[in-house]
C-alpha positions in Angstrom: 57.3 125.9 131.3 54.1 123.7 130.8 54.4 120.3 132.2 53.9 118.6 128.8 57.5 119.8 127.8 59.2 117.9 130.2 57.2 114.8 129.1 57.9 115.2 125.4 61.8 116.1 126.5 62.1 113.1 128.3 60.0 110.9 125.2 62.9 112.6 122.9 66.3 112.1 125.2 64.8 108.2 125.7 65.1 107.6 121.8 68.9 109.0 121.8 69.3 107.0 124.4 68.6 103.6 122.9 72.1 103.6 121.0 73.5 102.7 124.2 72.8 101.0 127.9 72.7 104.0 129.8 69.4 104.3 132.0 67.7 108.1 132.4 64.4 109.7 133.6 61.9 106.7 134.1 64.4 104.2 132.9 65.9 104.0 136.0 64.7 100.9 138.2 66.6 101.4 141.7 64.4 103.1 144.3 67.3 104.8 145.9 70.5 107.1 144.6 73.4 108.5 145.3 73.0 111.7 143.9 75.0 114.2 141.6 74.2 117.8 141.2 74.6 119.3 137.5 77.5 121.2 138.7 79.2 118.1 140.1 78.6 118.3 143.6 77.5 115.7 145.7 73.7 116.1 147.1 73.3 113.0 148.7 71.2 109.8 148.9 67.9 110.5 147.3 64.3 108.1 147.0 64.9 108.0 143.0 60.9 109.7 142.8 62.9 112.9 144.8 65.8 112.9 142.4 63.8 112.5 139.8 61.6 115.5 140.5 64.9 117.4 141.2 65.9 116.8 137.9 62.1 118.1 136.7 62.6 121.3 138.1 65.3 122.3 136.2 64.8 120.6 132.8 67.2 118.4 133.0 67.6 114.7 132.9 68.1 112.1 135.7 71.2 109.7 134.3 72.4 106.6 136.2 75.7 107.0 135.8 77.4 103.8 138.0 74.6 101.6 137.9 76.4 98.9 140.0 77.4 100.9 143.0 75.7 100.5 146.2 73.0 102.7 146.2 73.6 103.1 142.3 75.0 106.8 141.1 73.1 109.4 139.2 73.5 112.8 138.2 71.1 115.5 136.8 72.3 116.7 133.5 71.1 117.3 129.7 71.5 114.2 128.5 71.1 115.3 124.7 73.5 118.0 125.2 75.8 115.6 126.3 75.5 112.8 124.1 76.0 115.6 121.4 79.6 116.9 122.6 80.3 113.0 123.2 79.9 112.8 119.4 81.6 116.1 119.0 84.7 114.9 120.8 84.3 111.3 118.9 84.2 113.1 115.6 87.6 115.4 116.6 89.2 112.5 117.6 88.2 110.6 113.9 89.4 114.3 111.9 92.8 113.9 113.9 93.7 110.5 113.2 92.7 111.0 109.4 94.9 114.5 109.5 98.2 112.7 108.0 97.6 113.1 104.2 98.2 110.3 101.4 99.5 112.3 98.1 99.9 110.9 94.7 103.0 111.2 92.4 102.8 109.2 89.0 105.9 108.0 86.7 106.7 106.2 83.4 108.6 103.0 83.5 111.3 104.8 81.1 111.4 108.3 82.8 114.2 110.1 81.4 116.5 112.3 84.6 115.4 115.4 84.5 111.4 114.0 85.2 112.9 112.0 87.7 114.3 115.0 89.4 111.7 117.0 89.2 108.8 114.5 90.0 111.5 113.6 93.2 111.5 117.4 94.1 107.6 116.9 94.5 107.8 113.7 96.7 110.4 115.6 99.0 108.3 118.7 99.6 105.1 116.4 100.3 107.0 114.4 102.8 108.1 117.3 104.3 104.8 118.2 105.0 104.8 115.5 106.9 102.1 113.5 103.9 102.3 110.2 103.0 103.3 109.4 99.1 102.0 106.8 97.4 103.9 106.2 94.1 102.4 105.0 91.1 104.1 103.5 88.1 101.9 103.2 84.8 102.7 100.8 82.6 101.2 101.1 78.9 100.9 98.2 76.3 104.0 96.8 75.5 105.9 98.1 78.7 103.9 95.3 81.0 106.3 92.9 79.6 108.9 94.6 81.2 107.7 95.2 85.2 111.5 95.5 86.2 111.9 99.0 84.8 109.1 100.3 87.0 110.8 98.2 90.0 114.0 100.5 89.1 112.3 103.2 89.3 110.8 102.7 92.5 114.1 101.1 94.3 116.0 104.1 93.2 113.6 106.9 94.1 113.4 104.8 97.6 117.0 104.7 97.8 117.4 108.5 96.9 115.1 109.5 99.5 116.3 107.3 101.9 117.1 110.0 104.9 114.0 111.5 105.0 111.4 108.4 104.2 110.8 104.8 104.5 109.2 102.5 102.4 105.7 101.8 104.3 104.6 99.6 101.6 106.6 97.6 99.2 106.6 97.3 95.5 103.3 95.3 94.2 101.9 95.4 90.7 98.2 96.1 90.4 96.5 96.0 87.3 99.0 97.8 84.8 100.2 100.1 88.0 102.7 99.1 90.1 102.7 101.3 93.7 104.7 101.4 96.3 104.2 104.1 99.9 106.5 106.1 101.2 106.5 108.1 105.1 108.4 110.6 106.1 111.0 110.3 109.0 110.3 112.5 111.6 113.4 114.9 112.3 115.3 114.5 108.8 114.4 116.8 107.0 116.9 120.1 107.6 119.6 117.4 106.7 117.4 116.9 103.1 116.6 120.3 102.4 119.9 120.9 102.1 120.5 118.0 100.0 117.5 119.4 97.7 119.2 122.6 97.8 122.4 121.2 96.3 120.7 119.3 93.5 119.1 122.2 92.4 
């Protein structure tokens, strides 16, 4: 490969690597280094010019790696490459955390039984998904007068659900909606399907 391709590689690793304090390539200001192949193995203390040029060879980066040991530690590797699966692995991580989904279920203040069942029925399979159920009460005009019915309704769908969830957040009126969260409990549910089973 021409020469110039290493310089412009090296310009273009440099910018990713302003995001953090890691030192590569010409970066580097010790003169000596312990030195880390890019299969892992250890090569040995190195003038940082030699390492450097080792890292030339194969198109690959020099990286100090433990800048405070004694002679500091680098390793030749593709620095872009590796920032990029860093981010990867940083992204996974963000996607699993977020996995647990927040579902929605809406009532009425004056819900008659059998929407209370069946709305119920939906909050139960959710949560045995393993989602989280936010629970939203609207209120229209003159039934904001009377935020204790939408408090009943809440308390008693907690209650009724009350082996396989807990309340994660309590009752609070927002607007003309008043929501409350439920999470499952891990491990109740073959009890409650049962339950759910019966009732139907």
């Amino acid at each position: 490969m021409a020469p110039g391709f290493f310089i412009g590689h090296q310009k273009e690793v440099r910018k990713i690597a302003k995001s953090d304090d890691t030192r590569i390539n010409e970066d580097i200001t010790a003169t000596t280094c312990r030195l880390i192949g890019v299969d892992g193995s250890q090569l040995g203390v190195f003038g940082i010019r030699d390492a450097q040029r080792i890292a030339d060879e194969q198109g690959l980066d020099l990286v100090e790696i433990a800048p405070n040991a004694e002679p500091p530690v680098c390793r030749v590797m593709d620095y872009g490459k590796f920032k990029y699966q860093q981010a990867m692995k940083a992204k996974a991580a963000r996607k699993n955390q977020s996995r647990v989904e927040v579902k929605e279920m809406k009532f009425r203040p004056k819900i008659d039984v059998g929407d209370f069942e069946t709305k119920k029925g939906h909050v139960l399979r959710f949560l045995k998904k393993g989602a989280r159920v936010k629970i939203t009460i609207m209120f229209r005009g003159r039934e904001m007068a009377h935020p204790e019915q939408g408090l009943n309704v809440l308390e008693r769908l907690a209650k009724d659900l009350e082996s396989c969830a807990v309340v994660e957040s309590a009752p609070k009126l927002e607007g003309r909606n008043m929501l409350m969260v439920l999470a499952p409990i891990k491990g109740a549910f073959d009890e409650e399907q049962a339950e759910a089973g019966g009732n139907e």
